[in-house]
Jmol script that loads the backbone (N, CA, C; Angstrom):
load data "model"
ATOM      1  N   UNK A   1     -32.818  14.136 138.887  1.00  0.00           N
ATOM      2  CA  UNK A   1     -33.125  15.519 138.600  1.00  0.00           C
ATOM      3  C   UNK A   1     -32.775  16.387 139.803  1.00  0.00           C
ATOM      4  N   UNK A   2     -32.014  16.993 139.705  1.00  0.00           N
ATOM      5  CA  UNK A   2     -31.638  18.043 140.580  1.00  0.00           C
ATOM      6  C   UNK A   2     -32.549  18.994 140.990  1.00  0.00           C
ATOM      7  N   UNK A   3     -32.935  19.297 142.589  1.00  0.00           N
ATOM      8  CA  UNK A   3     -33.996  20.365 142.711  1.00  0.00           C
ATOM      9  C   UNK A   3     -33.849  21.566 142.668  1.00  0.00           C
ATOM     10  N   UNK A   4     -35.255  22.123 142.195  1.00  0.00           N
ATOM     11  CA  UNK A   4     -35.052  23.757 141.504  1.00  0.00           C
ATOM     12  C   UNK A   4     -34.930  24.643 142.997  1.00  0.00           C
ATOM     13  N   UNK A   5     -33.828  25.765 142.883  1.00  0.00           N
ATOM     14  CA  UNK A   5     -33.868  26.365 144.398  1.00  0.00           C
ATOM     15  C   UNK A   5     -34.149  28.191 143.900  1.00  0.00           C
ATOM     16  N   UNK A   6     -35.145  28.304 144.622  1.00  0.00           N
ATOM     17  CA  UNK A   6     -35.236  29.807 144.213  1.00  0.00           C
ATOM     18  C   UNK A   6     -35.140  31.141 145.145  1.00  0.00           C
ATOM     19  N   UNK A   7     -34.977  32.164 144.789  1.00  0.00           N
ATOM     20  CA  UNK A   7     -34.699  33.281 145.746  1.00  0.00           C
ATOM     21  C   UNK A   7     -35.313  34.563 145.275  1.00  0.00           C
ATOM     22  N   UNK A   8     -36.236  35.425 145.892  1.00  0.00           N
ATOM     23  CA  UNK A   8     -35.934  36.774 145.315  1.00  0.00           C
ATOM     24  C   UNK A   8     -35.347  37.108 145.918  1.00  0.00           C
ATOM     25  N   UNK A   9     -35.168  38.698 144.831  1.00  0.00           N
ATOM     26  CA  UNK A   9     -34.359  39.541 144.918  1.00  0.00           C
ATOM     27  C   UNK A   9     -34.767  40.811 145.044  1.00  0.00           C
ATOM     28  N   UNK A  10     -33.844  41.614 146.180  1.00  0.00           N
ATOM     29  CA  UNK A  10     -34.383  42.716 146.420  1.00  0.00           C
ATOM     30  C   UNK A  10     -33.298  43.679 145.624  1.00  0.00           C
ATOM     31  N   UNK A  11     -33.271  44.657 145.260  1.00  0.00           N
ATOM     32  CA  UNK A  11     -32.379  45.789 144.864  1.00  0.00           C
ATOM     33  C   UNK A  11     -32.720  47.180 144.868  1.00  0.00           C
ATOM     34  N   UNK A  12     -32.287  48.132 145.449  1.00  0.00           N
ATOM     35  CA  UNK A  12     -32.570  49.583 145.832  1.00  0.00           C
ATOM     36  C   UNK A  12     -31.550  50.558 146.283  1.00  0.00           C
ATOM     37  N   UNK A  13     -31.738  51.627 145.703  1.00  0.00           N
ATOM     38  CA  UNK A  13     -30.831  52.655 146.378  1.00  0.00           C
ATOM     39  C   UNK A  13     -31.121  53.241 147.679  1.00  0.00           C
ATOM     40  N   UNK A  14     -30.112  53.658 148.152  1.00  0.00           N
ATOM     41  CA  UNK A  14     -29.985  53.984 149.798  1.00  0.00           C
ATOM     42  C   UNK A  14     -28.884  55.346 149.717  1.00  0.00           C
ATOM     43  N   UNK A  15     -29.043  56.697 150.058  1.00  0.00           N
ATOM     44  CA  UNK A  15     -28.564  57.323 150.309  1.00  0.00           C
ATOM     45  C   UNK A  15     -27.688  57.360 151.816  1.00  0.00           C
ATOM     46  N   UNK A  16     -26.460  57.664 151.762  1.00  0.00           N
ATOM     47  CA  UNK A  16     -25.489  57.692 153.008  1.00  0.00           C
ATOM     48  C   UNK A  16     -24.348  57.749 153.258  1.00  0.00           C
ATOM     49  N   UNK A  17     -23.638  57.648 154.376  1.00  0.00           N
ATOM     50  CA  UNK A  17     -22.592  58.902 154.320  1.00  0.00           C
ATOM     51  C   UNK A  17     -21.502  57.578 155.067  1.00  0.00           C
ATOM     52  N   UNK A  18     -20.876  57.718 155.091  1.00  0.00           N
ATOM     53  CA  UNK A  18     -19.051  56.778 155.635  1.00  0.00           C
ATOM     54  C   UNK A  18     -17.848  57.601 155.540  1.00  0.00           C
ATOM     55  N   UNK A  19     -17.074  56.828 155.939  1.00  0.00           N
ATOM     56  CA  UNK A  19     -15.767  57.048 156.231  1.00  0.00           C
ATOM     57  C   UNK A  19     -14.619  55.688 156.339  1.00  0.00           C
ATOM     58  N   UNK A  20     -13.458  55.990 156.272  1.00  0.00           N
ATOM     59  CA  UNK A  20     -12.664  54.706 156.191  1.00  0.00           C
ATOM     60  C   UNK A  20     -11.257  55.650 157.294  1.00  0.00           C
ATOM     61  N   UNK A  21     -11.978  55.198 158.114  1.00  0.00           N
ATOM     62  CA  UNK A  21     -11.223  55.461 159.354  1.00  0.00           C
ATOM     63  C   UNK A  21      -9.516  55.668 159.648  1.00  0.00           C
ATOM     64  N   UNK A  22      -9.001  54.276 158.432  1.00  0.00           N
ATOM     65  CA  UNK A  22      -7.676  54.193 158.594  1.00  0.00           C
ATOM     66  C   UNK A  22      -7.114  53.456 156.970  1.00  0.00           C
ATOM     67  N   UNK A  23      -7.501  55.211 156.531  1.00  0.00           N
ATOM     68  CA  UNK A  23      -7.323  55.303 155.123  1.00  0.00           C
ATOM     69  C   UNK A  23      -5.834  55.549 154.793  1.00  0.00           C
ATOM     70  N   UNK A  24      -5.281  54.397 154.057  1.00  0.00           N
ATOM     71  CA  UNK A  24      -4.230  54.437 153.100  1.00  0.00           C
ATOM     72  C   UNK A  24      -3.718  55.967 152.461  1.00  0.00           C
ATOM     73  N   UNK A  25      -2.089  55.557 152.661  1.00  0.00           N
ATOM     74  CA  UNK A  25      -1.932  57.054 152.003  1.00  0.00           C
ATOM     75  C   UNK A  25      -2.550  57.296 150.422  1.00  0.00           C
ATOM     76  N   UNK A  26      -2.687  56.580 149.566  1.00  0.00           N
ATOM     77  CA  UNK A  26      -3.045  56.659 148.361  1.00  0.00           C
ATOM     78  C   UNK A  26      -4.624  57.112 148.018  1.00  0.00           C
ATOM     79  N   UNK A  27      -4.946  57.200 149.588  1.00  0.00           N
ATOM     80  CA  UNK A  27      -6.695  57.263 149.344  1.00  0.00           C
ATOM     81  C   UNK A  27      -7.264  58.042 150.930  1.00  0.00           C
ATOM     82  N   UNK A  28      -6.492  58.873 151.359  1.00  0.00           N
ATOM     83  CA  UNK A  28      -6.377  59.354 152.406  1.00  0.00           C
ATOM     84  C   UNK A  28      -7.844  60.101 152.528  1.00  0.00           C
ATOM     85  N   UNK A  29      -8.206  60.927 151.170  1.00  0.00           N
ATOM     86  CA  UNK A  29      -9.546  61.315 151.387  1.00  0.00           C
ATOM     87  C   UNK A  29     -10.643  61.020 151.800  1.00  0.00           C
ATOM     88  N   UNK A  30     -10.338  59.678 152.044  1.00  0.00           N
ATOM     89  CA  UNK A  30     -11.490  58.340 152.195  1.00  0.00           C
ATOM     90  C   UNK A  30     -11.555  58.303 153.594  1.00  0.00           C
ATOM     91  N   UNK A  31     -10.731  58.772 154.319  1.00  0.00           N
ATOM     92  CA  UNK A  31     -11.029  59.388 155.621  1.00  0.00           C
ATOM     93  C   UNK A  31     -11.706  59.937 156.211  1.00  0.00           C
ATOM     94  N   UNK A  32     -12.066  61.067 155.550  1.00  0.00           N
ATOM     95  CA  UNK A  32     -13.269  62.138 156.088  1.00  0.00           C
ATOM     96  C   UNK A  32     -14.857  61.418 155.648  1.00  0.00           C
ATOM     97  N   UNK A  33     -15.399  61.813 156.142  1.00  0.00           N
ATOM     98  CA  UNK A  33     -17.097  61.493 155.989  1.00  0.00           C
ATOM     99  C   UNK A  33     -17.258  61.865 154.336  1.00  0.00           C
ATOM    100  N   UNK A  34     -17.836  60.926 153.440  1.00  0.00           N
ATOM    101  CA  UNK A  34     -17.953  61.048 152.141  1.00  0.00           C
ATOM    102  C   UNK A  34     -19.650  60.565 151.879  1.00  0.00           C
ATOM    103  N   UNK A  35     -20.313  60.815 151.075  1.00  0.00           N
ATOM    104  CA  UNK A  35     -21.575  60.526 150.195  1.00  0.00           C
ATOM    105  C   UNK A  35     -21.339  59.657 149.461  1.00  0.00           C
ATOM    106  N   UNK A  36     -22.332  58.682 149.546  1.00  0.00           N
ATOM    107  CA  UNK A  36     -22.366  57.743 148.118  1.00  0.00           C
ATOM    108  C   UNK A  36     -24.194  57.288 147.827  1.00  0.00           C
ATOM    109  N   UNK A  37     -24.924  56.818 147.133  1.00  0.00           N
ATOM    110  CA  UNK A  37     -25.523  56.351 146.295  1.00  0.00           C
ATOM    111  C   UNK A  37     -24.981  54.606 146.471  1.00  0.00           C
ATOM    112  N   UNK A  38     -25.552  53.783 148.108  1.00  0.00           N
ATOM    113  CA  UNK A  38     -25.539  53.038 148.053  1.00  0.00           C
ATOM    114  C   UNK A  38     -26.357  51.877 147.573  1.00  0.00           C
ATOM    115  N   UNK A  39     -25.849  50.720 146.635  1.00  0.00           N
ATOM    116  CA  UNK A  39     -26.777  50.174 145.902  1.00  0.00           C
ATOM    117  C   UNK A  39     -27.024  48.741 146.919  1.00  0.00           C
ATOM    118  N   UNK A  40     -28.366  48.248 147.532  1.00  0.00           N
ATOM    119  CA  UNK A  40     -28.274  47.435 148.106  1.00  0.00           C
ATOM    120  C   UNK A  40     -29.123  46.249 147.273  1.00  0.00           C
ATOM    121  N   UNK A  41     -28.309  45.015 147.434  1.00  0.00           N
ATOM    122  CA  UNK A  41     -28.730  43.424 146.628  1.00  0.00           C
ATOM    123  C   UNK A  41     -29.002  42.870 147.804  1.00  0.00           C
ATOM    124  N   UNK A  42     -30.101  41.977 147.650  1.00  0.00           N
ATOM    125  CA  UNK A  42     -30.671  41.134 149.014  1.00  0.00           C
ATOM    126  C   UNK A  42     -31.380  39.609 148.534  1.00  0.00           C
ATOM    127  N   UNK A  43     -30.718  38.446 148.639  1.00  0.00           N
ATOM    128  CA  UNK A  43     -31.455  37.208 147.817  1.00  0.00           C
ATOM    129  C   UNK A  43     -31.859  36.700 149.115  1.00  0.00           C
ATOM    130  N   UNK A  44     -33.258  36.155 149.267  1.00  0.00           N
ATOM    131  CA  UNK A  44     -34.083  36.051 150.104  1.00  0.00           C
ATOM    132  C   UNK A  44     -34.653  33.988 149.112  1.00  0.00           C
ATOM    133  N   UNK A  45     -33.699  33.102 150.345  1.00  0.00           N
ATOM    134  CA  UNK A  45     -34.449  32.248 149.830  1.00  0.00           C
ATOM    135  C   UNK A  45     -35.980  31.755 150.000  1.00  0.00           C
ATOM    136  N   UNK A  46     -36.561  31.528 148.808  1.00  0.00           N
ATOM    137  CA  UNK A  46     -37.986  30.951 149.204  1.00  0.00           C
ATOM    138  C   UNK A  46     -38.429  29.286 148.920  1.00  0.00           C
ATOM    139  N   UNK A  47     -39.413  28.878 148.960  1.00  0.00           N
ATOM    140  CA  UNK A  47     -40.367  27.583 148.975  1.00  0.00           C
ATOM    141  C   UNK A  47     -40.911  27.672 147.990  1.00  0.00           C
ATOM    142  N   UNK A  48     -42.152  28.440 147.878  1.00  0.00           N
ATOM    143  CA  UNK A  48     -43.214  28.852 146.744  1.00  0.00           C
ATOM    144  C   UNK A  48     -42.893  29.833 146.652  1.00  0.00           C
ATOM    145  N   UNK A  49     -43.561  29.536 144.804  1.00  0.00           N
ATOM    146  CA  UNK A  49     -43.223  30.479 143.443  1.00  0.00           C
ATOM    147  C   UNK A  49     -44.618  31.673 143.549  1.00  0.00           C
ATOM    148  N   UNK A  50     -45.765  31.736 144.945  1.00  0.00           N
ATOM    149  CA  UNK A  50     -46.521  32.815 144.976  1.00  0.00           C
ATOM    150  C   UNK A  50     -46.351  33.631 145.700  1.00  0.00           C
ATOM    151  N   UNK A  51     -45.139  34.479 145.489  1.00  0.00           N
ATOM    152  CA  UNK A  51     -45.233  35.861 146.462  1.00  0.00           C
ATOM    153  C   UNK A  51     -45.153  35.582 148.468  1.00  0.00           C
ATOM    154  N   UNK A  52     -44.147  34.593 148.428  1.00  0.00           N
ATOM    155  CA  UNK A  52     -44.100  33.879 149.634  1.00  0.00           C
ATOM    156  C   UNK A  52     -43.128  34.994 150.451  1.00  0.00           C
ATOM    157  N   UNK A  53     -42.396  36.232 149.641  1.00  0.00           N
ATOM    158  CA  UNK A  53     -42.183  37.134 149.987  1.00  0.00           C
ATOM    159  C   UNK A  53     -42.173  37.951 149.137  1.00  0.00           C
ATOM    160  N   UNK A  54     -42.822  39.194 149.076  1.00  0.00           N
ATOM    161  CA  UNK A  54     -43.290  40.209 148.354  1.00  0.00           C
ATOM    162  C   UNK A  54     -42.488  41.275 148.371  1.00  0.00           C
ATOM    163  N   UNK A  55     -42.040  41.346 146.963  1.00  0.00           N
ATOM    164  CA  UNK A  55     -40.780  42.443 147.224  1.00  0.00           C
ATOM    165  C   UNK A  55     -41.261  43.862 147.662  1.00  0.00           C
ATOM    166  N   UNK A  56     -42.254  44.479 147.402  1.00  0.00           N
ATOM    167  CA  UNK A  56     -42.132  45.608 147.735  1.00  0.00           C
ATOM    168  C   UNK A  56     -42.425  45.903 149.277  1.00  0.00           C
ATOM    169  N   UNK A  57     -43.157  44.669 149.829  1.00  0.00           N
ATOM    170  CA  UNK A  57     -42.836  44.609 151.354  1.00  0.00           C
ATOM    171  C   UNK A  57     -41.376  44.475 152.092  1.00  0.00           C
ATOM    172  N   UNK A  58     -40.495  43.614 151.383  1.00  0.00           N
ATOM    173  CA  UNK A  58     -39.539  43.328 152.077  1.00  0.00           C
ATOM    174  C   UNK A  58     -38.915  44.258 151.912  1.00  0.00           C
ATOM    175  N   UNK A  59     -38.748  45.083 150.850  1.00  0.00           N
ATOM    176  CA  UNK A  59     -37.838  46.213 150.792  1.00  0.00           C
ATOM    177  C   UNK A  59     -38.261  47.261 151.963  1.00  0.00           C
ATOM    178  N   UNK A  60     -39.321  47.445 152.030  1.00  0.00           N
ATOM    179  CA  UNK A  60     -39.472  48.112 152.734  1.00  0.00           C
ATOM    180  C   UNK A  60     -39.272  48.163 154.024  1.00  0.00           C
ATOM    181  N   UNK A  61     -39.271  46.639 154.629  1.00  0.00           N
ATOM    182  CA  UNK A  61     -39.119  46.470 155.856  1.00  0.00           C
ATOM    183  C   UNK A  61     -38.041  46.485 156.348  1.00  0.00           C
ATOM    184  N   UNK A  62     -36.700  46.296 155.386  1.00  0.00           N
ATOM    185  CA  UNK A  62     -35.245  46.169 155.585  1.00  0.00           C
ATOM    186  C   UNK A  62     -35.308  48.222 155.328  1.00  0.00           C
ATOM    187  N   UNK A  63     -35.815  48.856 154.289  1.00  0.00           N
ATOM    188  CA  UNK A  63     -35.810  50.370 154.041  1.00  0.00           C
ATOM    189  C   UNK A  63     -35.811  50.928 155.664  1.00  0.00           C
ATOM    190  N   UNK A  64     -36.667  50.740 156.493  1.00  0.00           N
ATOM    191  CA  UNK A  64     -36.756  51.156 158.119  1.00  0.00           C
ATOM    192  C   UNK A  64     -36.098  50.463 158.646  1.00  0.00           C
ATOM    193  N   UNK A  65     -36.248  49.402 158.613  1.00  0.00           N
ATOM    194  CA  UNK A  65     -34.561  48.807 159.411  1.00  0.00           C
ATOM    195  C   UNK A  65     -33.426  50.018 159.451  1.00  0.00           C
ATOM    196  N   UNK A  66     -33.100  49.881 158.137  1.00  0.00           N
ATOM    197  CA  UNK A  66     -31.825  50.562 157.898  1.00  0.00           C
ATOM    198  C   UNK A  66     -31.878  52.332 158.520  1.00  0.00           C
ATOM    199  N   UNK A  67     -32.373  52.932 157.998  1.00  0.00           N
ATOM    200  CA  UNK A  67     -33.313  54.237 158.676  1.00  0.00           C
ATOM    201  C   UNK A  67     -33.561  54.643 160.416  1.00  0.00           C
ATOM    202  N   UNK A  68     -34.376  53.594 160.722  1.00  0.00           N
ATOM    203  CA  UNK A  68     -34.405  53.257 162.670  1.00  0.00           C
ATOM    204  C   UNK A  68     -32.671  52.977 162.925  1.00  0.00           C
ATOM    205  N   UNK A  69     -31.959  52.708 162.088  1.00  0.00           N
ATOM    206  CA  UNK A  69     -30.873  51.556 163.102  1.00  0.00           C
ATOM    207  C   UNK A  69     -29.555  52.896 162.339  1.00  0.00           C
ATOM    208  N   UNK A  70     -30.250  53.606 161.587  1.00  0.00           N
ATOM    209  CA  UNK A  70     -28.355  54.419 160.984  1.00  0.00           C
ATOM    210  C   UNK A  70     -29.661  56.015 160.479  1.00  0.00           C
ATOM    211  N   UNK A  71     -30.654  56.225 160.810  1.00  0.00           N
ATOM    212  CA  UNK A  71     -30.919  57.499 160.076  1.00  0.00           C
ATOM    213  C   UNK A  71     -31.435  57.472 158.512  1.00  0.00           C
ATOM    214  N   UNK A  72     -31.387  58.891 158.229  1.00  0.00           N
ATOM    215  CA  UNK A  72     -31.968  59.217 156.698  1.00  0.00           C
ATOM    216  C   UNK A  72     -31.361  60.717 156.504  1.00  0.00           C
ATOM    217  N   UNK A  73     -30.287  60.639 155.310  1.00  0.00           N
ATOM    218  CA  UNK A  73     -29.381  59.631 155.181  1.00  0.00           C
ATOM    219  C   UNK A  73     -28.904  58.923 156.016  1.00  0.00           C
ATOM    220  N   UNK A  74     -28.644  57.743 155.747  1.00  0.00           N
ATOM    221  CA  UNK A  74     -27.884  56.839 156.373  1.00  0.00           C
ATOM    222  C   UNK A  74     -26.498  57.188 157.071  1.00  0.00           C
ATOM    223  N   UNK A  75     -25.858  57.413 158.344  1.00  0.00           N
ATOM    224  CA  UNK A  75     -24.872  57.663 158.709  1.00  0.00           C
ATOM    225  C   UNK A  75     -23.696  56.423 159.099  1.00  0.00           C
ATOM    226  N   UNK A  76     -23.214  55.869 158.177  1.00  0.00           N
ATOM    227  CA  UNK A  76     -22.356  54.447 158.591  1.00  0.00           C
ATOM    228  C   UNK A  76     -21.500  54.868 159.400  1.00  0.00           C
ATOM    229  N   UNK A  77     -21.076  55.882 159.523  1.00  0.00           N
ATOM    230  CA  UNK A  77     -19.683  55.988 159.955  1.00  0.00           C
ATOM    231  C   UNK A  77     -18.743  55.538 159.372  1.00  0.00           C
ATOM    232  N   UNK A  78     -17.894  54.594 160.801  1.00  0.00           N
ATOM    233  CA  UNK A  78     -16.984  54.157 159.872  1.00  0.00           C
ATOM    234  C   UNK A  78     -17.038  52.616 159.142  1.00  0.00           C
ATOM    235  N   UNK A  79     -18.300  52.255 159.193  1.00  0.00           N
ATOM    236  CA  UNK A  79     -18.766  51.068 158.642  1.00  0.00           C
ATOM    237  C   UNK A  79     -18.659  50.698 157.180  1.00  0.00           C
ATOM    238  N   UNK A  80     -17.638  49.846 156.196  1.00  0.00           N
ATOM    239  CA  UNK A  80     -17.382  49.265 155.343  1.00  0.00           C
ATOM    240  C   UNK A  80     -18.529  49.236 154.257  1.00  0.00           C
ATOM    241  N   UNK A  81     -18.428  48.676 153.363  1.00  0.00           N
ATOM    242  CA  UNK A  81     -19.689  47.712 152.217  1.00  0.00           C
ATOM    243  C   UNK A  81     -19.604  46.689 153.046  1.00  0.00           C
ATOM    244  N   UNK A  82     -18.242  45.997 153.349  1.00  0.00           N
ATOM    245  CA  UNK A  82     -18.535  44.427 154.236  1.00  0.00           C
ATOM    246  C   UNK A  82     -19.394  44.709 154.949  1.00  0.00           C
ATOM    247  N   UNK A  83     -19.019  45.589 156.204  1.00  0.00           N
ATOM    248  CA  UNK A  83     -19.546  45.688 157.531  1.00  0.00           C
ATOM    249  C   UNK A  83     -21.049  45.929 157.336  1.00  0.00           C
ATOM    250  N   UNK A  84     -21.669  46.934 156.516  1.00  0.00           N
ATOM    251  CA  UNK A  84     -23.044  47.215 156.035  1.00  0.00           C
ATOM    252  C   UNK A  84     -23.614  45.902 155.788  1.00  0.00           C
ATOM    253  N   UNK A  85     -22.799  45.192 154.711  1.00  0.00           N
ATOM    254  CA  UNK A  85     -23.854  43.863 153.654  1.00  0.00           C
ATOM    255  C   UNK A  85     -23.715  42.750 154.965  1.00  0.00           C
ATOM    256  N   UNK A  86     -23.029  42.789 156.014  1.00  0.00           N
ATOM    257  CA  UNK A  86     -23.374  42.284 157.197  1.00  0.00           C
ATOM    258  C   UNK A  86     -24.039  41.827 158.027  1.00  0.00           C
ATOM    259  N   UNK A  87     -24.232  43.455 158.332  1.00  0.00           N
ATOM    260  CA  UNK A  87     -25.717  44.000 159.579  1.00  0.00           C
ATOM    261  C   UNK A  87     -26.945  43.652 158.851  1.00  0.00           C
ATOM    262  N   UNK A  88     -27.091  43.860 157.484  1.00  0.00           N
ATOM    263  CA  UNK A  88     -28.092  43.427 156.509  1.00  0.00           C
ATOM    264  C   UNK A  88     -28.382  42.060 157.102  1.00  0.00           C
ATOM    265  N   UNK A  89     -27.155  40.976 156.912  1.00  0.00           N
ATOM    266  CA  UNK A  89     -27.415  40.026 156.533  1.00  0.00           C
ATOM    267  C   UNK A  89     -27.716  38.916 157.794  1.00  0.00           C
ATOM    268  N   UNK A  90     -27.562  39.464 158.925  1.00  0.00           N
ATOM    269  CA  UNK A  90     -27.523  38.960 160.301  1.00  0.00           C
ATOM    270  C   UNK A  90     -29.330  39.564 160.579  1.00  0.00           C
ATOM    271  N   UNK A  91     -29.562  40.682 160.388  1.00  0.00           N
ATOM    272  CA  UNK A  91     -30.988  41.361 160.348  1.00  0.00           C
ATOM    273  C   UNK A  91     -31.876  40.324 160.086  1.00  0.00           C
ATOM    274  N   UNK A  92     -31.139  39.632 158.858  1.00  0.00           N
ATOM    275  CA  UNK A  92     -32.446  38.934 157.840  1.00  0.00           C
ATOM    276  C   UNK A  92     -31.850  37.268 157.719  1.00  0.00           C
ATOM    277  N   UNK A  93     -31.450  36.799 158.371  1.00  0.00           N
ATOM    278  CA  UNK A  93     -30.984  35.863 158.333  1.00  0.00           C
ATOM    279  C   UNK A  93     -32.481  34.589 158.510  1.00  0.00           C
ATOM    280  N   UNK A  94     -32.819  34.855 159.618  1.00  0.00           N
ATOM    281  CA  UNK A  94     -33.934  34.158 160.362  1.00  0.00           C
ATOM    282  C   UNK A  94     -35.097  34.037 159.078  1.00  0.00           C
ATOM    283  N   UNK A  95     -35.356  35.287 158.376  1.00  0.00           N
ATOM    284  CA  UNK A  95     -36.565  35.117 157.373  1.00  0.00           C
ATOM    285  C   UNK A  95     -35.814  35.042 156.532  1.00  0.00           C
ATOM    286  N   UNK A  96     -34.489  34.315 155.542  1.00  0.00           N
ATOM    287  CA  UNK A  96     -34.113  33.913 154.671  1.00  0.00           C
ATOM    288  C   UNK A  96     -33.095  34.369 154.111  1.00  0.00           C
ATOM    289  N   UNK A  97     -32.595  35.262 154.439  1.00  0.00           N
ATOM    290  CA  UNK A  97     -31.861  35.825 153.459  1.00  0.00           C
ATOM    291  C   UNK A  97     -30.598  35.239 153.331  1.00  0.00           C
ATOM    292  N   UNK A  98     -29.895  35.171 151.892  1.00  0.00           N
ATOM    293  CA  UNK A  98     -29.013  34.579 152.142  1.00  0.00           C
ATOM    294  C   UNK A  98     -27.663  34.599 151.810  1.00  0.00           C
ATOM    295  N   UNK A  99     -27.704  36.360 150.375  1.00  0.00           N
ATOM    296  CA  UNK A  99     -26.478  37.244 150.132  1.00  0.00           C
ATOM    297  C   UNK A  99     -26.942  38.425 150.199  1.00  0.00           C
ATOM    298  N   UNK A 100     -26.273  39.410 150.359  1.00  0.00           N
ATOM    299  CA  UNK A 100     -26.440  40.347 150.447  1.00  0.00           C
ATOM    300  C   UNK A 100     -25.119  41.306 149.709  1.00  0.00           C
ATOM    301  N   UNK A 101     -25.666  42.222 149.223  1.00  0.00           N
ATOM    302  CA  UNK A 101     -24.290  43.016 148.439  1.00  0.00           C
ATOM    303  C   UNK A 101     -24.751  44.495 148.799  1.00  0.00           C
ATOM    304  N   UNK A 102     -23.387  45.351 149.102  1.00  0.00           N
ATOM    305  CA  UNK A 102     -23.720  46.488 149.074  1.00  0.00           C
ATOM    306  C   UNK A 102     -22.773  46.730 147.751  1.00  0.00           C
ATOM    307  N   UNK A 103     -23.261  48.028 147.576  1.00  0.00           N
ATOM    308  CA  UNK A 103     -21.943  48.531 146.160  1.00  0.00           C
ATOM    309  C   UNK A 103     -22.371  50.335 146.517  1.00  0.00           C
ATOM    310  N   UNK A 104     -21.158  50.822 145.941  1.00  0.00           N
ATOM    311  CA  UNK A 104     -21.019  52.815 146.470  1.00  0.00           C
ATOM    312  C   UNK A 104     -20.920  52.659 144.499  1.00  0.00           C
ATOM    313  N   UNK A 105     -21.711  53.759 144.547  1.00  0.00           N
ATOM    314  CA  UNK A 105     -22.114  54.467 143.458  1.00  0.00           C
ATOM    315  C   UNK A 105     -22.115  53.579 142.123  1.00  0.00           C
ATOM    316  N   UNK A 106     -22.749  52.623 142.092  1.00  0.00           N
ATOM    317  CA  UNK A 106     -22.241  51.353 140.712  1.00  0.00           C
ATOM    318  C   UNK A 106     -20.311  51.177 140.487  1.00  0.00           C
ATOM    319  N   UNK A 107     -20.038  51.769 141.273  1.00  0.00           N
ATOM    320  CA  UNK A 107     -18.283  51.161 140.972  1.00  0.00           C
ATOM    321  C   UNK A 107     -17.876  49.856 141.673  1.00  0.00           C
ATOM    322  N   UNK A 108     -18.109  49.544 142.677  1.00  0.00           N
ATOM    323  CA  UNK A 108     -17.932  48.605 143.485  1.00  0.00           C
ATOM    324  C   UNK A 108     -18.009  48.215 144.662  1.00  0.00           C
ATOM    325  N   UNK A 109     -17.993  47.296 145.840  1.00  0.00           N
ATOM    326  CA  UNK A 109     -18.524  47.115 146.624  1.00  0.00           C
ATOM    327  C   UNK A 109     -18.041  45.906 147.438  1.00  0.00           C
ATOM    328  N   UNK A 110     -19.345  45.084 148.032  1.00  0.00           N
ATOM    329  CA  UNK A 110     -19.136  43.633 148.729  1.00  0.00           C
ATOM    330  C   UNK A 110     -19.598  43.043 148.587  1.00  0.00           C
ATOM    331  N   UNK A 111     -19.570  41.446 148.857  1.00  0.00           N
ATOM    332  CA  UNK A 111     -20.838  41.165 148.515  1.00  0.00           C
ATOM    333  C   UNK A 111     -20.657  39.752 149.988  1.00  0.00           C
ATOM    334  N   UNK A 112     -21.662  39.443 150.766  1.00  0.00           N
ATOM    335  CA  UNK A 112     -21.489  38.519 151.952  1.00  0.00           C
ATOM    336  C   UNK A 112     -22.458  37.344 151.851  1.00  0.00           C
ATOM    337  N   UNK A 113     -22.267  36.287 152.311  1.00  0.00           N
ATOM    338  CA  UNK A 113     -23.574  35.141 151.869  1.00  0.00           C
ATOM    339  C   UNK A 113     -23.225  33.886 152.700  1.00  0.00           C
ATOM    340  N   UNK A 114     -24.319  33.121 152.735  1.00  0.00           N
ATOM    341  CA  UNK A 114     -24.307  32.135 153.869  1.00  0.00           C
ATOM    342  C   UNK A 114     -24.631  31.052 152.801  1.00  0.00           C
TER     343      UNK A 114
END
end "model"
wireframe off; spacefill off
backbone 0.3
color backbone group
């Protein structure tokens, strides 16, 4: 019997601002500082099935992370979905985490995992 492996999951919007520094002619706009409605995914492996991490804590604790370490809105600069679902994922590595996805406005995104 194969063992059962489980994870929550975190998911939340994040307001914030980027740029793509060395934007393609086809997408040159992507240059300047733009807004998006970033959607952040966070699988947090666990042990026990009782609240061994509590989502509305963890969100929150990665919510000020992100906030202390880039502002409100969020100012990436010129920081990617990679580069973001990254810093996430190096943050939270130690207490479990173990993908992380960013995505700009439900169109698409990254997704990074150990």
């Amino acid at each position: 019997m194969e063992t059962i492996r489980k994870r929550v999951v975190l998911d939340f919007d994040l307001e914030g601002y980027h740029k793509w520094e060395n934007a393609i002619p086809e997408v040159l706009f992507l240059k300047n500082e733009h807004r998006h409605m970033f959607q952040i995914r966070v699988e947090i492996e666990v042990q026990d099935s009782d609240r061994e991490v509590e989502i509305f804590i963890e969100t929150g604790r990665l919510q000020d992370y992100l906030m202390e370490s880039y502002g409100a809105p969020c100012q990436f600069r010129g920081m990617s979905c990679e580069h973001i679902a990254e810093d996430i994922l190096q943050w939270g590595i130690e207490d479990g985490y173990k993908k992380v996805g960013v995505y700009e406005d439900g169109k698409g995104g990254a997704v990074v995992f150990v």
